[in-house]
matplotlib code that plots the C-alpha trace (Angstrom):
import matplotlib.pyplot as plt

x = [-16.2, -14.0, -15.0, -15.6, -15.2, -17.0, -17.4, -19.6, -19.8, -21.1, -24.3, -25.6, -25.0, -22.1, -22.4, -20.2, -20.5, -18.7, -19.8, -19.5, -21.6, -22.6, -23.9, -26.4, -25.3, -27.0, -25.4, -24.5, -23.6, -22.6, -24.1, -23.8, -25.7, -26.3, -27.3, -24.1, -24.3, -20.7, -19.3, -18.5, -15.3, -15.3, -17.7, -16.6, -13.3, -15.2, -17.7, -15.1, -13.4, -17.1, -18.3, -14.6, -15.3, -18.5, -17.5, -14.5, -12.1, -9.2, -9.3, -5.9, -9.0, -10.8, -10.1, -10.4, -11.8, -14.4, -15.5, -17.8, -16.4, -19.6, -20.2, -21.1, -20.2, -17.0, -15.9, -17.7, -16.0, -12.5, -13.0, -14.3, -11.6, -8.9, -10.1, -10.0, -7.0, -5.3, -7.0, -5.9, -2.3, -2.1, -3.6, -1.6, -5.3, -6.6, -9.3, -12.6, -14.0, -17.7, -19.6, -22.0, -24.9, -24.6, -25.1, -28.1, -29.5, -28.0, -30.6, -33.4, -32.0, -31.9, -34.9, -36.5, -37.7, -41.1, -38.9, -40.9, -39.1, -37.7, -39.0, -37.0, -35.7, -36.7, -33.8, -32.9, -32.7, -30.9, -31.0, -29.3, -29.7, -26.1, -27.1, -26.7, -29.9, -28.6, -28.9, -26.6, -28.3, -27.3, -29.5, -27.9, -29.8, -29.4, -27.7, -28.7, -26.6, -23.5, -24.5, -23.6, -25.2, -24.8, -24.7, -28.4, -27.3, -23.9, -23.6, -24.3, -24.2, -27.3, -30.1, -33.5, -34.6, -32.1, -31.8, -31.5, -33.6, -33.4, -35.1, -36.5, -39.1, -37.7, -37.6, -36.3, -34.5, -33.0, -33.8, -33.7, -37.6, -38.7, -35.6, -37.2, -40.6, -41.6, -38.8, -37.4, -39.1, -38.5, -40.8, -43.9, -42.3, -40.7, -43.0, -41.9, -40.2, -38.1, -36.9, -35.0, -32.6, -30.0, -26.2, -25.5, -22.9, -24.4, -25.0, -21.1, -20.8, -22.6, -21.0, -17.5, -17.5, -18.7, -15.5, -13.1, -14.3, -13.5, -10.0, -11.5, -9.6, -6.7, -3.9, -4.7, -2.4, -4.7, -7.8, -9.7, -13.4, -15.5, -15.9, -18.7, -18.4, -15.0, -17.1, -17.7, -19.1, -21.9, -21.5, -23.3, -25.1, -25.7, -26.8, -29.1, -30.7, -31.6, -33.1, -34.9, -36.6, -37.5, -39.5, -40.7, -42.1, -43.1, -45.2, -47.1, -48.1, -45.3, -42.8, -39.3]
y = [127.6, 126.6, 126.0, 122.3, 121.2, 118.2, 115.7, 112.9, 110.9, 107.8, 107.5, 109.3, 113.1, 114.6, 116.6, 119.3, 121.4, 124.1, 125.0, 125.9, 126.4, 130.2, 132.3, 130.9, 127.0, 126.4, 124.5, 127.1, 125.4, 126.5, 123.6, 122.2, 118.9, 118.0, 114.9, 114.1, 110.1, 109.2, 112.4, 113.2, 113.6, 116.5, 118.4, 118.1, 120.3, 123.3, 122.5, 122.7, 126.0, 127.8, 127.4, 128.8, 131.7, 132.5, 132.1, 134.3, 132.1, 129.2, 126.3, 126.3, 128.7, 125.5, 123.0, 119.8, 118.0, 115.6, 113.1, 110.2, 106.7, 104.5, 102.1, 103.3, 102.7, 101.7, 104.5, 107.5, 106.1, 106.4, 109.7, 111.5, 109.6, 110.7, 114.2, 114.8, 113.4, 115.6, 118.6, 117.5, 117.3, 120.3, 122.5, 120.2, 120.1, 116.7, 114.7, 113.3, 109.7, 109.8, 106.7, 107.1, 105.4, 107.3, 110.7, 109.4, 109.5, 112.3, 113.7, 112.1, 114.0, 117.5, 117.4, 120.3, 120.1, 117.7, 115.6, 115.5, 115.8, 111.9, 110.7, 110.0, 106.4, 105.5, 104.2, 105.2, 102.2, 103.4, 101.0, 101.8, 100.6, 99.1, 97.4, 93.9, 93.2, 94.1, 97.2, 98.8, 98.3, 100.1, 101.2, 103.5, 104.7, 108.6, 109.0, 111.7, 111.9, 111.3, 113.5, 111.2, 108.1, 104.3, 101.3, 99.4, 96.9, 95.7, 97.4, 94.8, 94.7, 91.9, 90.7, 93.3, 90.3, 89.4, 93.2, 92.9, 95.0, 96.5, 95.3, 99.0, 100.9, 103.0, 104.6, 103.5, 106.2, 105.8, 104.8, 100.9, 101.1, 102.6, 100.4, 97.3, 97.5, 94.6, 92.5, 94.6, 93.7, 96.7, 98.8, 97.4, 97.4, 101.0, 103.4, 106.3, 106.3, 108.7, 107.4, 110.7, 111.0, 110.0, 110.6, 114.2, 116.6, 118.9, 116.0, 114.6, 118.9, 118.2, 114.6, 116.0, 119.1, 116.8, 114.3, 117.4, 118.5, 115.3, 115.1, 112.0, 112.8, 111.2, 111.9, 112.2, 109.1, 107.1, 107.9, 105.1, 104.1, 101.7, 98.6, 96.0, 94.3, 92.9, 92.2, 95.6, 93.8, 90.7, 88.5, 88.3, 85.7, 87.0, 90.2, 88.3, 86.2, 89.2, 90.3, 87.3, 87.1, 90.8, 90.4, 87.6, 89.6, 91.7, 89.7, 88.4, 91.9, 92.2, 95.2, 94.3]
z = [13.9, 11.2, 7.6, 6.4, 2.9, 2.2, -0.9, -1.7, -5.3, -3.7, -5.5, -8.7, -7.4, -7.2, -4.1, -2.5, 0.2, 2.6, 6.0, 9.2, 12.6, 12.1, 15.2, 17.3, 17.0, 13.4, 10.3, 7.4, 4.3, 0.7, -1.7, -5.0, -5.3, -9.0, -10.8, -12.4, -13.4, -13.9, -14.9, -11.0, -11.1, -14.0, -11.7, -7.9, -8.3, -10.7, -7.6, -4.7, -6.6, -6.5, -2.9, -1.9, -4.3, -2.5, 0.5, 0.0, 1.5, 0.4, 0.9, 3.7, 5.6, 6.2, 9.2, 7.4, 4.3, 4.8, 2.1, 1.9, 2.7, 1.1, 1.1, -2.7, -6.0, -6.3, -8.6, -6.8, -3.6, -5.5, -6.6, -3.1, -1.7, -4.2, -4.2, -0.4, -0.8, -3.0, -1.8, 1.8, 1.4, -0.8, 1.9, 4.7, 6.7, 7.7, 6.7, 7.9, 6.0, 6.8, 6.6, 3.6, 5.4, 8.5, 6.6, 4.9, 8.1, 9.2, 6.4, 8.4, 11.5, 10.4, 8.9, 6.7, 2.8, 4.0, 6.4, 9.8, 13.4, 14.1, 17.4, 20.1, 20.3, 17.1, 14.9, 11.2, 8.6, 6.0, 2.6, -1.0, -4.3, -4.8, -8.3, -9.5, -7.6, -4.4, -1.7, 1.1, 4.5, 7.8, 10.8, 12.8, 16.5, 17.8, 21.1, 22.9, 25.1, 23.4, 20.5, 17.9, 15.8, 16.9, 14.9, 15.6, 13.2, 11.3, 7.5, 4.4, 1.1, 0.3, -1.8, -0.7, 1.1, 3.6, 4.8, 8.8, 10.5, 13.9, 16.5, 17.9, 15.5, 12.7, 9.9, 6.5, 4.2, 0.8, -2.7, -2.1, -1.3, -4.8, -6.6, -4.7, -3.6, -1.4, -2.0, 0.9, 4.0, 6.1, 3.5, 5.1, 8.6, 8.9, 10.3, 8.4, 4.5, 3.5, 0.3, -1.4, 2.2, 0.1, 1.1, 0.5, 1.3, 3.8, 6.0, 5.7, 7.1, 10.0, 11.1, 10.0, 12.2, 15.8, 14.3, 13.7, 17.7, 19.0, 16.9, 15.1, 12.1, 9.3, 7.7, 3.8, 3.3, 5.8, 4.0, 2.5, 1.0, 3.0, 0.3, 1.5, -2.0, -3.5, -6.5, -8.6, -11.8, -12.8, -15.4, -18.8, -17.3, -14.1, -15.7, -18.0, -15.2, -12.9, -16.2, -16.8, -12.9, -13.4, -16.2, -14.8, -12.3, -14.3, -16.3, -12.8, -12.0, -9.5, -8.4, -9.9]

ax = plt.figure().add_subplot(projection="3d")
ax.plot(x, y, z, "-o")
ax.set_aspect("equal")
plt.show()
C-alpha cells in the first residue's frame, strides 16, 4: 500500500504523520506529534521533510496528502489546509480533508497507550474545547459492515451545555471534559472518558487510506477547512463576562 502524508494543526499540536498498511494488514506510521501552541506552521514542513527522510522516500512516492478539515481553530485549520495544498499540487497527488472530529475517534478505535477495546455498538462522542466558552461536539457510530464511521448526531459548535448527545451508549473523548467539567452533560452520562483522544495525525492515516481506496479524494484547489463558527474572536466584554461567571464559579466551589 501506498504512503500517506498526513497533517493536522487543528488544536494545540502540530501533528504530522506518514504511513502506509505494512504486511499483514496493520497501520505503520512515521510520527511527529509536538505541542507547538501557535508556532504550527514553522514546524509542520521541517516535520513533513523528516518523516520523508526516514522513510527514504519523496513526497511524489506517496498517493495522497491528507490533512485535517476541523472543525478547529480557525488558524490551525488554515495552515493544514494551505500546506496540503501546496504540497499537493507540487507533487500533482490528490488530497484527502478529514473531518477533525471523526479522527478523534478514530483514536478511540485503534486503541493502544491505556485506551481499552470499544464495544460493539457503542457510539464515540467526541467534544473539543473550541474557546470563548464554547466546545466542538460530534458523535460518530462504527459501521461494521461498511468499515467506516457514521454520523450519530449533527457536528456543533455550542455552549458545554447544549452538547446533543446520542441516543445509543457511548463514550466521550477529547479535552472538553477536563476544560468543562459538569457543565458538559455527557461527562456524567458517557460510559467511558477518554479525554487526551485528541485529533492526531496517525488517525487522519488511517481514515485517509479507506478514503484514498474508495477514490473519495480532491483536487488541491477543492480543498477546504470545515468552519462551524463564522465568529473567530469575543469581545472585551464578552471576554470579560465569561471571566466574570468563571470566577464566580469559582468562588462557589464550582468547576469552571
Amino acid at each position: 500500500m501506498s504512503w500517506i502524508l498526513a497533517v493536522e494543526t487543528s488544536t494545540e499540536w502540530c501533528s504530522v504523520a506518514l504511513g502506509r498498511i505494512a504486511n499483514g494488514g496493520a497501520l505503520e506510521c512515521l510520527v511527529r506529534h509536538e505541542h507547538t501552541g501557535p508556532r504550527s506552521s514553522a514546524r509542520v514542513l521541517p516535520a513533513a521533510g523528516e518523516l520523508l527522510a526516514e522513510a527514504g522516500i519523496a513526497l511524489s512516492d506517496c498517493a495522497a496528502i491528507a490533512f485535517g478539515a476541523g472543525p478547529g481553530s480557525f488558524t490551525g485549520l488554515r495552515t493544514a489546509c494551505g500546506v496540503a495544498q501546496g504540497l499537493a499540487f507540487g507533487a500533482g497527488l490528490p488530497v484527502v480533508p478529514v473531518n477533525s472530529l471523526m479522527a478523534c475517534a478514530e483514536r478511540v478505535r485503534l486503541g493502544g497507550e491505556g485506551i481499552p477495546a470499544l464495544p460493539p455498538g457503542v457510539s464515540v462522542l467526541v467534544a473539543l474545547d473550541a474557546r470563548m466558552d464554547e466546545a466542538y461536539a460530534g458523535a460518530f457510530r462504527w459501521d461494521a459492515a461498511a468499515g467506516e464511521w457514521q454520523a450519530a448526531t449533527a457536528m456543533q459548535v455550542c455552549a458545554p451545555e447544549a452538547v446533543s448527545q446520542p441516543s445509543a451508549p457511548f463514550w466521550l473523548a477529547g479535552n472538553a471534559a477536563a476544560v468543562f467539567g459538569e457543565r458538559l452533560k455527557a461527562t456524567a452520562l458517557a460510559l467511558h472518558s477518554v479525554p487526551d483522544a485528541l485529533p492526531a495525525a496517525p488517525a487522519l492515516v488511517s481514515i485517509a487510506l479507506r478514503a484514498l481506496a474508495r477514490n473519495e479524494t480532491v483536487a488541491p484547489e477543492d480543498a477546504m477547512p470545515i468552519y462551524l463558527r463564522d465568529k473567530v474572536a469575543q469581545t472585551i466584554a464578552e471576554r470579560q463576562a465569561v471571566a466574570e461567571q468563571r470566577a464566580s464559579l469559582a468562588a462557589a466551589g464550582e468547576r469552571p
